[in-house]
N, C-alpha and C positions, 0 to 999 in steps of 0.2 A: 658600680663597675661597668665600662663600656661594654656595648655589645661587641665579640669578636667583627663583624660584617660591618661598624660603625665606621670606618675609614673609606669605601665603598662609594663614591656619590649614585644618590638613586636613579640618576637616568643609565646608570652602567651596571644596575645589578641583572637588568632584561640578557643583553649582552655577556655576560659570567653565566649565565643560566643557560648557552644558548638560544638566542634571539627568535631564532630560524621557525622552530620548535614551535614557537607561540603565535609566529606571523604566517605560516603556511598551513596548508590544508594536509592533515595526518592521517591514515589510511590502514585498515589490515584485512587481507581476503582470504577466506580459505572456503575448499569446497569440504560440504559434509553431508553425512548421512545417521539420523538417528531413530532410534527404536525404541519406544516406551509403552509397553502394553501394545498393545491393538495398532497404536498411533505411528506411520511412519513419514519421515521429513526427510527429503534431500533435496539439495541444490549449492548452489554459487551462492555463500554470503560475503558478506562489505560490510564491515563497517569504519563510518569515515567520522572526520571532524570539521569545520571551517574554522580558518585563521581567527586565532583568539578564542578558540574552543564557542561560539555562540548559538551553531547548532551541530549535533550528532544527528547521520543515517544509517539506518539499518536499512542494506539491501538482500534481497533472497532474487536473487535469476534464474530461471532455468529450477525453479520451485517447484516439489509435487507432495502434496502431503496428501496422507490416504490412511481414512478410517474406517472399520466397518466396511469395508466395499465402495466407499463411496474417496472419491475424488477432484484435487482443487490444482490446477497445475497453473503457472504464469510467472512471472516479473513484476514484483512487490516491493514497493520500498516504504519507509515510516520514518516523516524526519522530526524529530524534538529538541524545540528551545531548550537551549541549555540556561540562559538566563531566565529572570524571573518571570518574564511573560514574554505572549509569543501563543502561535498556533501551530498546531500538530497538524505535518501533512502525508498525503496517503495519496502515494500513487500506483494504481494497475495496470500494466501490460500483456498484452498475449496472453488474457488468460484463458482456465476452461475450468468448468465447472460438469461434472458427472457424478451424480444420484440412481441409484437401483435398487431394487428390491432382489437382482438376481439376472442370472442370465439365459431365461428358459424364456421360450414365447407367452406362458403364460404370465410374466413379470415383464413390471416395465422401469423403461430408462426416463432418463432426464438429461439431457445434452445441451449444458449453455458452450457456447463458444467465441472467441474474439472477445471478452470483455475487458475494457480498458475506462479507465476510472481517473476521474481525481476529488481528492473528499480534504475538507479543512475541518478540525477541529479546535473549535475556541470556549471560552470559558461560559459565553453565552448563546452557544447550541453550535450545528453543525452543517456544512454548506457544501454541494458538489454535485457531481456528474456522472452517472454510470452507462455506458452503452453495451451490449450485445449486441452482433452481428448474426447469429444465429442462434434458437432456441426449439429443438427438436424434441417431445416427446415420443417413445417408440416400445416395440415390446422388448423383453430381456437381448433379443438376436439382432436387434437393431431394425425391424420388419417394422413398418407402419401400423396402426392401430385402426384398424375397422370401426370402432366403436368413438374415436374421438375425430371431429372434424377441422382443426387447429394443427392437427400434428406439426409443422415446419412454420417457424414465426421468424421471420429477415428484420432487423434492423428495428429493435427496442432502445431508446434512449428514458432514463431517469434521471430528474433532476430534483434538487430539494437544496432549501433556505432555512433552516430553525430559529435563525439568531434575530429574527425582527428586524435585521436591517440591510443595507446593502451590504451586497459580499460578492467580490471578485478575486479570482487566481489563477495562475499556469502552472499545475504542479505536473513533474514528468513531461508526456505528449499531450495532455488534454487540459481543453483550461473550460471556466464558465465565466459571468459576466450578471450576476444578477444585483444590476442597478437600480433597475428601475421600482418601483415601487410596488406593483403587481407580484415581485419575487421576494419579497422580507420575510415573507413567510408563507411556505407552499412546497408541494410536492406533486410534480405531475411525472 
């Protein structure tokens, strides 16, 4: 018995499907806020698709999750091949990173801040870029620490190679470049 869809020629079933659908980039935002135990999450998420479905992003903007006291706020995205290979990309914006034990002088903080990133992961390790722009140890009040002589640290960059070979990208605003042979594998 034929199939009912056998009259159809196959360059027109895309078209009956609409076309549009599969050839454009497909998108849904909503803002949220969620609460599970201890753990709280709100922000602007996205998530998207590119033409022919080949990668999905997850986006979180305007992100703050907060556990225990402690806090992670910025612009996050995570994109994944949808086909069968492909590298996972991670990118950070505007972020901050806040640690304490409390907020009394005798407790102290941890105040990273400006951190923006781009990180690739592939099947054979993992390659990218992290900078801070300010990294501030301090007591619970935000007063400087007597006892440690580093308190306020300007302008940290990390970088790192896993994958033994070369590896370059521009994910989000930041990109790296490790060509050369010095960077297949390192972390400074």
């Amino acid at each position: 018995m034929p199939k009912p869809w056998a009259w159809i020629p196959k360059n027109q079933i895309g078209e009956l499907l609409n076309a549009d659908y599969f050839v454009t980039a497909q998108s849904v935002s909503f803002n949220g806020a969620f609460e599970l135990g201890g753990l709280n999450v709100a922000g602007q998420f996205s998530l998207s698709a590119t033409p022919g479905f080949a990668r999905a992003t997850l986006a979180a903007n305007d992100l703050t999750v907060s556990l225990a006291g402690q806090q992670v706020t910025g612009d996050f995205s995570i994109s994944v091949p949808l086909a069968s290979s492909g590298a996972i990309e991670l990118a950070i914006s505007d972020a901050a990173l806040l640690m304490s034990t409390g907020s009394a002088a005798s407790d102290m903080q941890l105040r990273v801040s400006n951190i923006a990133g781009a990180v690739l992961i592939e099947a054979d390790g993992v390659s990218g870029v992290l900078r801070a722009d300010d990294i501030d140890v301090t007591d619970g009040t935000g007063a400087a620490l007597s006892s440690l002589s580093f308190g306020d640290v300007k302008g940290v960059e990390v970088g790192f190679n896993t994958t033994g070979r070369s590896s370059k990208a521009t994910i989000g605003q930041r990109g790296f470049d490790y060509s050369g042979e010095q960077h297949h594998d390192f972390f400074r």
